[in-house]
MIVEXBA-920815 format. One record per residue: x, y, z of N, C-alpha, C, O, CB in turn; residue number from 0; residue in three letters. Coordinates in steps of 0.1 Angstrom, whole numbers, plus 5000, padded with zeros to 4 digits. Each point is the difference from the previous one (the first is absolute). Glycine has a CB too. Layout:
BEGIN
ATOM   n.X   n.Y   n.Z  ca.X  ca.Y  ca.Z   c.X   c.Y   c.Z   o.X   o.Y   o.Z  cb.X  cb.Y  cb.Z    k    r
ATOM     X     Y     Z     X     Y     Z     X     Y     Z     X     Y     Z     X     Y     Z  NUM  ALA
...
END
This chain:
BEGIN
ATOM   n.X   n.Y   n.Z  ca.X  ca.Y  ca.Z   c.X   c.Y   c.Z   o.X   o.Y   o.Z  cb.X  cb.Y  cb.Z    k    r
ATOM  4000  4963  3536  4999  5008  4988  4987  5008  5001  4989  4994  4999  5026  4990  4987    0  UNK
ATOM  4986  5030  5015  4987  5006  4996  4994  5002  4986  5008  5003  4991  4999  5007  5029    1  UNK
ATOM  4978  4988  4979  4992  5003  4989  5007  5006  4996  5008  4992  4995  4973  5007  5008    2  UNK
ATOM  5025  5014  4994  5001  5011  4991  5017  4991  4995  5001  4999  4988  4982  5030  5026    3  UNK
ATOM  5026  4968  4993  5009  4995  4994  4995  4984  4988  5004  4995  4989  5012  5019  5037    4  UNK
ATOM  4977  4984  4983  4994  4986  4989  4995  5005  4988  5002  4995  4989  4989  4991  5028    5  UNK
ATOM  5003  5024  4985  4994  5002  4987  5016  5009  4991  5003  4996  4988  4964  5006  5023    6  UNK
ATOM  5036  5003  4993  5014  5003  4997  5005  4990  4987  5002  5001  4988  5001  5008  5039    7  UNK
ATOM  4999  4981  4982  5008  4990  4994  4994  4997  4990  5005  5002  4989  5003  4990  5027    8  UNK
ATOM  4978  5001  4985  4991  4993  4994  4994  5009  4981  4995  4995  4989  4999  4996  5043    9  UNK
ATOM  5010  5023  4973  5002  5007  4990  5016  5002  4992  5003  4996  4989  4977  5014  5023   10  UNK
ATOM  5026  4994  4996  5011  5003  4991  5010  4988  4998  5011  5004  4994  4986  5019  5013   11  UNK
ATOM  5002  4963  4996  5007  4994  4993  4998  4993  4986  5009  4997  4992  4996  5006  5029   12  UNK
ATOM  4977  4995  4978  4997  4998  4988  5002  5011  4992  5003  4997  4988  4984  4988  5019   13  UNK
ATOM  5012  5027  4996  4999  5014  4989  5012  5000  4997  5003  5000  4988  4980  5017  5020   14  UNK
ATOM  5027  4982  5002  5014  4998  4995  5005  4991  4987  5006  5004  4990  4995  5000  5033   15  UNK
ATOM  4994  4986  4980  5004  4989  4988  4989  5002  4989  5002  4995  4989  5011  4986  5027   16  UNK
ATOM  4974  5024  4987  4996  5000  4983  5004  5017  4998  4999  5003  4988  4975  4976  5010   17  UNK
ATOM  5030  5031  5008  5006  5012  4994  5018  4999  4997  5008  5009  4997  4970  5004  5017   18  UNK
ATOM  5024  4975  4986  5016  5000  5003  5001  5007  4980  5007  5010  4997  5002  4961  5029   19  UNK
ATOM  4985  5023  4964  5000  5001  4983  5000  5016  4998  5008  5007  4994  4976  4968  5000   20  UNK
ATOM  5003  5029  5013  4999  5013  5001  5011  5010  5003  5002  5011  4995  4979  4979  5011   21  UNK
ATOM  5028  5002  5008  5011  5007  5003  5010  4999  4991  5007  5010  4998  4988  4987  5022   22  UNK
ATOM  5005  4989  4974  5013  5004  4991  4995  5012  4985  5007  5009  4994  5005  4959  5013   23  UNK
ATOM  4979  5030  4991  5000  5010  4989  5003  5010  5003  5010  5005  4994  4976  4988  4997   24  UNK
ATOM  5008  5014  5020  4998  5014  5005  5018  5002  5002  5006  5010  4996  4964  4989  5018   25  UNK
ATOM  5037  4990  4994  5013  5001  5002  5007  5004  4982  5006  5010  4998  4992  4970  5028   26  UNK
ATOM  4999  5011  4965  5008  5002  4990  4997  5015  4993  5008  5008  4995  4994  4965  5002   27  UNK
ATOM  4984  5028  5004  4998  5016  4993  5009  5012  5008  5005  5009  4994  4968  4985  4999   28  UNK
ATOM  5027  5004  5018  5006  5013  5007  5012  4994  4995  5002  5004  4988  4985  5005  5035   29  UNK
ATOM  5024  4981  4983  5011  4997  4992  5006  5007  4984  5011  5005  4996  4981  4975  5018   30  UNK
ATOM  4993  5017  4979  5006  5009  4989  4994  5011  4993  4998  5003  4988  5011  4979  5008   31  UNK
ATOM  4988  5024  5015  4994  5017  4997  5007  5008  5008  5000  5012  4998  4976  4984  4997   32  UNK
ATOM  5031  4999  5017  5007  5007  5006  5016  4995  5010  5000  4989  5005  4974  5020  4991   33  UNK
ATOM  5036  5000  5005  5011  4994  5008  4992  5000  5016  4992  5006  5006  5032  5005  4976   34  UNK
ATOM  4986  4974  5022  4994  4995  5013  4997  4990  5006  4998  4989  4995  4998  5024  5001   35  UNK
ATOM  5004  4989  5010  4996  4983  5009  4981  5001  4997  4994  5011  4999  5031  4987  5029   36  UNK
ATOM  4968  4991  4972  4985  4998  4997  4993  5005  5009  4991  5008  5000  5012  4975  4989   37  UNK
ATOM  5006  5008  5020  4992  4999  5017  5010  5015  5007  5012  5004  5000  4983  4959  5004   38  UNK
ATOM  4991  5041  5004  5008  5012  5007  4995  4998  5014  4988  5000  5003  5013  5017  4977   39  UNK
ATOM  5010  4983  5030  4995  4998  5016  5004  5017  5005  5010  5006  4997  4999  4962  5009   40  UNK
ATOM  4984  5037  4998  5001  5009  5013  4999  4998  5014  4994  4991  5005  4999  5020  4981   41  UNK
ATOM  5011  4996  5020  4998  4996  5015  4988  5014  5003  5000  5012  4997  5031  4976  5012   42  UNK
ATOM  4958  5002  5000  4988  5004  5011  4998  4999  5006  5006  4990  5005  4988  5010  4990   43  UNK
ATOM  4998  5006  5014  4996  4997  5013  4987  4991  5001  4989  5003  4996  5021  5019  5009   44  UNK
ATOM  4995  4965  5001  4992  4989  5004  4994  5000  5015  5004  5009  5008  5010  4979  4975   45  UNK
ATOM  4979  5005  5021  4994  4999  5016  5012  5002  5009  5012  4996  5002  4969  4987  4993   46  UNK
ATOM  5008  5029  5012  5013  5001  5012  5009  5009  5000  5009  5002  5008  4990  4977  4993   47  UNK
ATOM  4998  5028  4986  5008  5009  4995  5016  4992  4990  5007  5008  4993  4981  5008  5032   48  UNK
ATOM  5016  4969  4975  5010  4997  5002  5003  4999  4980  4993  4995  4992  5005  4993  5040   49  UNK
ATOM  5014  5017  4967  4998  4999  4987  5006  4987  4991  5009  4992  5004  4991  5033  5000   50  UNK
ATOM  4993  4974  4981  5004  4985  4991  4999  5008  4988  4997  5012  4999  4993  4964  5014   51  UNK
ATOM  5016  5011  4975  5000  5005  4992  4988  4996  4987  4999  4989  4995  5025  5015  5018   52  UNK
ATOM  4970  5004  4984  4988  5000  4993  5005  4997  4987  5011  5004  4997  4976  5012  5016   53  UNK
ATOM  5007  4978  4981  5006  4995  4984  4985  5001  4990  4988  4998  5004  5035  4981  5005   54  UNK
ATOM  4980  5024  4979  4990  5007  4992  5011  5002  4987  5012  5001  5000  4969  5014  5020   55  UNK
ATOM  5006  4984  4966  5007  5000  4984  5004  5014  5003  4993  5010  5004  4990  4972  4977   56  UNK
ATOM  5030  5019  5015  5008  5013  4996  4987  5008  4989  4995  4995  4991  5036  4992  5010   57  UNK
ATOM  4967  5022  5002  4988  5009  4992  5004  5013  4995  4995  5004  4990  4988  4987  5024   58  UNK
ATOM  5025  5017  4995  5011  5011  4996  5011  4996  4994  5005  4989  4999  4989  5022  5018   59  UNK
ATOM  5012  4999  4977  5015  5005  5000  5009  4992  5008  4998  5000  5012  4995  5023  4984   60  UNK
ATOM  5015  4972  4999  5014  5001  5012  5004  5010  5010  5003  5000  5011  5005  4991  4971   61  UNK
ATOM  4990  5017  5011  5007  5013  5007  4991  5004  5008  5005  5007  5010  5009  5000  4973   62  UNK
ATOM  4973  4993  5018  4991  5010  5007  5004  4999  5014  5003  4988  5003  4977  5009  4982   63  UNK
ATOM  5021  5011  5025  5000  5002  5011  4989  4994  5008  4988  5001  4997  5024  5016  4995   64  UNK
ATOM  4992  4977  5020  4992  4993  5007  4992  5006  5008  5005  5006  5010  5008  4980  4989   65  UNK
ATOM  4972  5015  4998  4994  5010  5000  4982  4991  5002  4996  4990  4995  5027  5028  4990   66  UNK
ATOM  4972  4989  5023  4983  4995  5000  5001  5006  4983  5006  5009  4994  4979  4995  5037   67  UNK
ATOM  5004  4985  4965  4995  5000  4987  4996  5014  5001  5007  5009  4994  4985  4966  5001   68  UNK
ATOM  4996  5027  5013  4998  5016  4998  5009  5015  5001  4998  5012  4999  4985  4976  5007   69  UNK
ATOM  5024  5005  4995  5017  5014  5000  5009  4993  4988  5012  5003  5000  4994  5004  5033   70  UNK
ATOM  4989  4985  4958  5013  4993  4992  4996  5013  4986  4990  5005  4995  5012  4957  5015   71  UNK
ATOM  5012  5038  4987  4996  5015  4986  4996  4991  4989  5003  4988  4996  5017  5033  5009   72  UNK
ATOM  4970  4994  4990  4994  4992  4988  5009  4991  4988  5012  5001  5000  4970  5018  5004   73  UNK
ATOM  5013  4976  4990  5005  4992  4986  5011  4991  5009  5009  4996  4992  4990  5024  4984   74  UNK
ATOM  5003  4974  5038  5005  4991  5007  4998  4986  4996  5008  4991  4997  4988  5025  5019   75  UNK
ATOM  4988  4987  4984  4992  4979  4996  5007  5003  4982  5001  5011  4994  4961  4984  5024   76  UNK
ATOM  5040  4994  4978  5004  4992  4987  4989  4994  4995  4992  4997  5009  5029  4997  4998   77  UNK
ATOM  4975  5005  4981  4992  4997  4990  4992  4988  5005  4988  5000  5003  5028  5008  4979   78  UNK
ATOM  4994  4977  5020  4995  4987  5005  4998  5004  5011  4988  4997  5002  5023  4986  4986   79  UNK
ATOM  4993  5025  5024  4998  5004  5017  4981  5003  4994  4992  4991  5001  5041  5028  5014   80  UNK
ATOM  4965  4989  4981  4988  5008  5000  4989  4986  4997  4989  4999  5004  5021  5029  4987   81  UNK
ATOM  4996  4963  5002  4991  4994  5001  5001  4989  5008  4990  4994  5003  5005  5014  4979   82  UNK
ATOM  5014  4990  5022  5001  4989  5015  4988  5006  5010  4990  4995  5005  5041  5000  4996   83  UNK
ATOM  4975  5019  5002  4991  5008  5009  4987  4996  4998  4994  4994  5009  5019  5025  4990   84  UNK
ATOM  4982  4985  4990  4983  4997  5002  4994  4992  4998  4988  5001  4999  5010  5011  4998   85  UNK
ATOM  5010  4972  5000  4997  4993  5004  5003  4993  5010  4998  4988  5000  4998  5016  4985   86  UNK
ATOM  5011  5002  5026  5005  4991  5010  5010  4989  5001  5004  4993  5009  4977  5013  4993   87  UNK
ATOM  5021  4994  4984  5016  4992  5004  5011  4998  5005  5007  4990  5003  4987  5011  4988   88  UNK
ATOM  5004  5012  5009  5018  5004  5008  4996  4999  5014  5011  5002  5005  5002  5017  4977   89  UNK
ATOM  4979  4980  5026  4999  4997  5014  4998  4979  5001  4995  4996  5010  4990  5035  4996   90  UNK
ATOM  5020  4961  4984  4998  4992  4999  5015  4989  5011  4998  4989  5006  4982  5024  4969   91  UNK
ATOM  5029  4992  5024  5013  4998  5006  4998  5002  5017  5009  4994  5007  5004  5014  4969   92  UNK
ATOM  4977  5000  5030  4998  5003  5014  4994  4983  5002  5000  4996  5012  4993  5037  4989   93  UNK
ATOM  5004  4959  4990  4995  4985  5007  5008  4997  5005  5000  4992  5010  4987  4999  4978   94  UNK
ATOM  5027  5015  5005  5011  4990  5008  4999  5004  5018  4999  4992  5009  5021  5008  4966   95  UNK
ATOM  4980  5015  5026  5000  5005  5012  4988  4996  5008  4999  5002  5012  5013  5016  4979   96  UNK
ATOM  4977  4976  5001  4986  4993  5009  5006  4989  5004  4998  4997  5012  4982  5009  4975   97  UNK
ATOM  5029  4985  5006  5004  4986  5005  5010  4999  5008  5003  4989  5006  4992  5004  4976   98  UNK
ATOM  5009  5017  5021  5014  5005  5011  4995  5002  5010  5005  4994  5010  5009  5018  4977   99  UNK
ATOM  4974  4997  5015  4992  5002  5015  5004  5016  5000  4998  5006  5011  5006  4968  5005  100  UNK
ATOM  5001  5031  4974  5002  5016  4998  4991  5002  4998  4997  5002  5012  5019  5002  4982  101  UNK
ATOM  4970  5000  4999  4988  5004  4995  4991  4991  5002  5002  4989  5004  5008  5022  4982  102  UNK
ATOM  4978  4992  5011  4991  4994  5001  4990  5005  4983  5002  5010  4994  5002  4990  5039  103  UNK
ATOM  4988  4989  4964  4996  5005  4992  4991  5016  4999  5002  5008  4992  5002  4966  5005  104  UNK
ATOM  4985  5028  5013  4991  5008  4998  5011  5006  5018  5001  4992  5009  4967  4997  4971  105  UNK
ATOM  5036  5023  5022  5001  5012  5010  5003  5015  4996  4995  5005  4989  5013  4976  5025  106  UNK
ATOM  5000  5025  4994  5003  5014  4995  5010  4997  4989  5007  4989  5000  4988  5026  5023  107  UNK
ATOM  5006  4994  4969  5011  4999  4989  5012  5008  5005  4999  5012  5004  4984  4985  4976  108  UNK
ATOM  5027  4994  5020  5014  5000  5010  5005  5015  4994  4999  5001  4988  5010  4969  5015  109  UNK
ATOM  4994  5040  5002  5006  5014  5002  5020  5003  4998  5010  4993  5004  4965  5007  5014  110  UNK
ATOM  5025  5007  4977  5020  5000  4999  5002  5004  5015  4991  5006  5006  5018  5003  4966  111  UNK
ATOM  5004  4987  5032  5006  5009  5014  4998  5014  4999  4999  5006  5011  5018  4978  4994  112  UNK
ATOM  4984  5022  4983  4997  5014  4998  4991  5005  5004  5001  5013  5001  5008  4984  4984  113  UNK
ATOM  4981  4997  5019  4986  5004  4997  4993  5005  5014  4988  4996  5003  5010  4986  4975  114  UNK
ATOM  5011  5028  5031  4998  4999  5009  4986  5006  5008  4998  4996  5012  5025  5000  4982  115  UNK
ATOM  4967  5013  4999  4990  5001  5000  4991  4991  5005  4996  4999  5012  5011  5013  4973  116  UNK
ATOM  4989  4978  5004  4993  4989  5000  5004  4990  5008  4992  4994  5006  5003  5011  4974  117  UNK
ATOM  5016  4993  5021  5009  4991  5013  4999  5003  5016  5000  4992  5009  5018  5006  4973  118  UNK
ATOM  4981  5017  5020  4995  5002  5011  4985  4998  4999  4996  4992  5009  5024  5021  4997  119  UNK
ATOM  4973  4991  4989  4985  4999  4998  4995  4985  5004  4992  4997  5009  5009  5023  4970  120  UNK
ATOM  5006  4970  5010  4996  4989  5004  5004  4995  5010  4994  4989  5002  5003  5010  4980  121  UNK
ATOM  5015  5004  5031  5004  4996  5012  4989  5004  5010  4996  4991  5007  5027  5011  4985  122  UNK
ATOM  4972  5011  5009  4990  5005  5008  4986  4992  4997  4993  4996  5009  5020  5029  4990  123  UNK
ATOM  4983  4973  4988  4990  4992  5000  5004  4981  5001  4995  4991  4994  4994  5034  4993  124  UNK
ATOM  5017  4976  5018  5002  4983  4999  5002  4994  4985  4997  4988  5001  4988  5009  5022  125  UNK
ATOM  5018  5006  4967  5003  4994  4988  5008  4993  5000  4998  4989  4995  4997  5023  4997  126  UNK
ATOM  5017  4993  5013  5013  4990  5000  4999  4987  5003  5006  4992  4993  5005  5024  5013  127  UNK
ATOM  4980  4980  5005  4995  4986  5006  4996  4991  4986  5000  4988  5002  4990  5024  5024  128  UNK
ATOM  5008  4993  4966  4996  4993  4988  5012  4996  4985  5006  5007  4992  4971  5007  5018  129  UNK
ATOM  5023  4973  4990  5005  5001  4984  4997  5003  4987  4992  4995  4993  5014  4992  5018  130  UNK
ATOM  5000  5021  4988  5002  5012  4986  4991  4987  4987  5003  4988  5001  5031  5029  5005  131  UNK
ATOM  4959  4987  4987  4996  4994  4989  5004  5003  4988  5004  5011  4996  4982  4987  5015  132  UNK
ATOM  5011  4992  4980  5000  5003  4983  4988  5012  4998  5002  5010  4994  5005  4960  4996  133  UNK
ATOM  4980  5025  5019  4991  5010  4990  4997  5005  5017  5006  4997  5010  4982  4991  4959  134  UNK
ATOM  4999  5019  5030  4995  5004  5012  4987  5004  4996  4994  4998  4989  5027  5008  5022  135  UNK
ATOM  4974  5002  5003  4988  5010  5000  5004  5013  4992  4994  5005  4991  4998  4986  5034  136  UNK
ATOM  5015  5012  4979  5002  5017  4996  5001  4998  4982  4996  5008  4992  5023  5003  5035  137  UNK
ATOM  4986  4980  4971  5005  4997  4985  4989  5002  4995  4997  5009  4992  5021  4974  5008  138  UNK
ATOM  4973  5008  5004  4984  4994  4995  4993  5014  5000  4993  5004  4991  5004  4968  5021  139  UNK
ATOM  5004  5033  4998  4996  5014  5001  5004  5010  4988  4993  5010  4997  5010  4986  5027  140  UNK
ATOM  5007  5001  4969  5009  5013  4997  5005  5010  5002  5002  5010  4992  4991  4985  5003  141  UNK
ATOM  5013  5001  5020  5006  5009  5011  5017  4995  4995  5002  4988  4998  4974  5012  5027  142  UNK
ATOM  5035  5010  4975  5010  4999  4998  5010  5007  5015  4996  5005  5010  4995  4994  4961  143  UNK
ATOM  5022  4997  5025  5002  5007  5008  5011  5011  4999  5011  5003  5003  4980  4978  5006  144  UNK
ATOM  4997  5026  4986  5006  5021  4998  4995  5006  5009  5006  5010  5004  4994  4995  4972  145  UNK
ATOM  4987  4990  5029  4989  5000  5015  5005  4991  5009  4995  4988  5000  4984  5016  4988  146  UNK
ATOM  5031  5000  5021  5005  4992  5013  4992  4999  5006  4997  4989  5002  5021  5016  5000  147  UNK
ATOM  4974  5003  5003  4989  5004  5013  4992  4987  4996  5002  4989  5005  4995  5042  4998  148  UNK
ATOM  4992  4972  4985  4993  4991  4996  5002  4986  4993  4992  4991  5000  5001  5028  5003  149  UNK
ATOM  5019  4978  4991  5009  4986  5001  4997  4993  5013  4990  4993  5000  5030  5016  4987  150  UNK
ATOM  4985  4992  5021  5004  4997  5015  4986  5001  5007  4996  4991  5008  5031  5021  4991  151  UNK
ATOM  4966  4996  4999  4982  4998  5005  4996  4991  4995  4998  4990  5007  4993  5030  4994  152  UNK
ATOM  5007  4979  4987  4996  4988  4990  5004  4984  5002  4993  4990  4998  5008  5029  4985  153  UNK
ATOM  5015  4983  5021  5008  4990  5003  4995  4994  5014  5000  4988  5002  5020  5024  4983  154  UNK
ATOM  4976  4997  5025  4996  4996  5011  4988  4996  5002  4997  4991  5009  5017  5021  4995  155  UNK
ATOM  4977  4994  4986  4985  4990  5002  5001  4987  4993  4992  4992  5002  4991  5028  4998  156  UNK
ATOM  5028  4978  4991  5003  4985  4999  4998  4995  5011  4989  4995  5003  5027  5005  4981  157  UNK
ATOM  4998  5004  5026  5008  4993  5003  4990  4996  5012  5001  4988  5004  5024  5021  4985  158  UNK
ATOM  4966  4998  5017  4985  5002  5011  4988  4986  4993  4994  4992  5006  5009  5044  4998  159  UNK
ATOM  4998  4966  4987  4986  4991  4993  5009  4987  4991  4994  4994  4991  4986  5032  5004  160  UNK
ATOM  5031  4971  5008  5011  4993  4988  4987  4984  5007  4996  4998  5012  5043  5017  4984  161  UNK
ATOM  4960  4979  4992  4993  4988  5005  5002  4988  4977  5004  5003  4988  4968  5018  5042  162  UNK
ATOM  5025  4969  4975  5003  4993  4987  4989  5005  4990  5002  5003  4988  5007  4974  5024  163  UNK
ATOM  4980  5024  4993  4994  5006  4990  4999  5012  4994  4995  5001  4989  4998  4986  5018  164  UNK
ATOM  5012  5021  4999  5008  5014  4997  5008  4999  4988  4997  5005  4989  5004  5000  5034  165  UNK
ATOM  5013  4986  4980  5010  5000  4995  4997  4994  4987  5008  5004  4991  5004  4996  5029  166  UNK
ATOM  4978  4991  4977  4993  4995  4988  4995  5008  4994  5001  5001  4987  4996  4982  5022  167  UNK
ATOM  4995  5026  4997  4994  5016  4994  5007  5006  4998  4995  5011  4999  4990  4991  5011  168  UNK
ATOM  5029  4999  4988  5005  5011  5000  5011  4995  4990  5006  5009  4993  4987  5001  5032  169  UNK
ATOM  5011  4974  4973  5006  4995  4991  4988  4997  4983  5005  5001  4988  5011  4988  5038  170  UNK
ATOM  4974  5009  4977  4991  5006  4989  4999  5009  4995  4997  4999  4988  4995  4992  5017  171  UNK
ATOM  5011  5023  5002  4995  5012  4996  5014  5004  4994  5001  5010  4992  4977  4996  5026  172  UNK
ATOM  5034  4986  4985  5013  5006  4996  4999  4992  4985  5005  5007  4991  5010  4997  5036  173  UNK
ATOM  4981  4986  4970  5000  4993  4987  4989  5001  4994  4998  4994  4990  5016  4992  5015  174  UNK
ATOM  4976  5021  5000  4985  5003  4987  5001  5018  5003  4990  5006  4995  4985  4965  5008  175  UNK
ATOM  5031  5034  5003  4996  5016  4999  4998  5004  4988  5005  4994  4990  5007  5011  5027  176  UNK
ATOM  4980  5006  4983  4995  5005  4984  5004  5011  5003  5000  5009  4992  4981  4980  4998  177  UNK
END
């Protein structure tokens, strides 16, 4: 087992069970502010290019079209979504995908098949070699990905300098950012 998967674990199975309370609230508010299932899986592109299915608190509409957040039409996010959003809740269900060996906690943040910009970008620079994360560099940055070019740069000096202490730096800066 490598460091980065240890620490993997070593994180997300305790966060799991003391956020499981967290989850059910967040599950019942969406339940009854909006039609739907709580939990919403999409399919991404994981290492290797090879795709899984990502799971995350339903934060939109039913209906919204599957879409990068930054192409999703406005008034999409729902009342309770907006605030999952800023606080990070709704990326709280990706532990499951940490415990699976789909994600990792700290890498690039996994891309739709759509996204073919950033998917070639990150092939040329070796990204793919990496498992997709909950949070990342580019995140911590404030780099999204409406900027493929620079997503995928950002994504790659991770993935060049990825070390435990990094990923600790970069898991701090994702839960104290100001």
């Amino acid at each position: 087992m490598t460091a980065k998967r240890a620490l993997d674990l070593a994180v997300a199975v305790p966060m799991l069970a003391l956020a499981s309370p967290v989850l059910l609230v967040a599950m019942l508010a969406i339940r009854a502010t909006s039609t739907g299932p709580a939990i919403f899986s999409q399919i991404r592109v994981g290492r290797g290019g090879a795709l899984f299915a990502c799971h995350k608190l339903r934060t939109m509409y039913r209906e919204t079209p599957s879409l990068p957040t930054h192409e999703a039409p406005s008034g999409s996010v729902t009342a309770v979504g907006k605030v999952l959003r800023a606080t990070k809740i709704d990326e709280l269900p990706q532990l499951w995908n940490v415990l699976k060996g789909e994600m990792s906690l700290v890498g690039p943040r996994p891309c739709l098949p759509t996204q073919a910009e950033l998917i070639e970008r990150r092939k040329e620079l070796g990204v793919l070699a990496a498992l997709p994360g909950i949070t990342g560099l580019a995140q911590v940055k404030g780099i999204d990905m409406s900027d493929p070019r620079l997503c995928a740069e950002t994504d790659a000096a991770y993935v060049k300098a990825a070390s435990t202490g990094l990923d600790l730096k970069i898991l701090l800066g994702t839960f104290f950012r100001t």
